[in-house]
Residue, then its C-alpha position, 0 to 999 in steps of 0.5 A: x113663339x109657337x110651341x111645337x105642338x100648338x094647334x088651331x081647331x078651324x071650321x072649314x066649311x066647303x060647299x060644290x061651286x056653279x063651275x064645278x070648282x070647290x068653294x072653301x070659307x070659314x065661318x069664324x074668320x073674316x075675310x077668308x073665301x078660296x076655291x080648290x080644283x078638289x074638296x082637299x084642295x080647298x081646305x088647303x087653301x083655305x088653311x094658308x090664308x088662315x096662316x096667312x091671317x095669323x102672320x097679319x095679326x103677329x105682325x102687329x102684336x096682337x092675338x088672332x080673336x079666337x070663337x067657336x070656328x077657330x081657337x087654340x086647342x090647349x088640350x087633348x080632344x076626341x074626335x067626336x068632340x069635334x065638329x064636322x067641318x072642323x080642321x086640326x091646324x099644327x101650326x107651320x114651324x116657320x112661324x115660331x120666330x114671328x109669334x110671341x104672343x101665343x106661347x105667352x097665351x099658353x103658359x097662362 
């Protein structure tokens, strides 16, 4: 179960698209590509499929592999600590019945 402050720090990166769309991917997970009307727009979306990553991995019992784009923050960070491209992820509160393996990660 998540603890109310956990937090995922995720490197979003997005880039202008030919069709004046916003193209959004994280270069630290797999399989995450989407598009935004807006900049904003496409950090979001691209933060739900995180979500969305996450709850896969819970699903299964097991812990999304963290890197360097994407890890849990256990402790305090300045934001000059952080990258450009890095997003603070507060994970959902409908979350905190499906993923027991974090706060095991945590107390360790």
């Amino acid at each position: 179960m998540f603890k109310e402050n956990t937090i995922y720090v995720v490197t979003v990166s997005v880039d202008l698209d030919t069709n004046d769309t916003y193209y959004a991917y994280c270069p630290g997970i797999k399989g995450i590509h989407v598009s935004g009307k807006t900049r904003q727009e496409a950090i979001e979306e691209a933060l739900k499929s995180v979500v969305g990553m996450i709850q896969i991995y819970s699903k299964k019992g097991e812990v999304m592999p963290e890197n360097e784009h994407f890890y849990l923050l256990t402790e305090p960070k300045h934001s000059y600590e952080l990258a450009e491209d890095d997003v603070l992820m507060p994970m959902p509160t409908h979350m905190a019945d499906t993923s027991a393996n974090c706060e095991q990660r945590l107390q360790a």
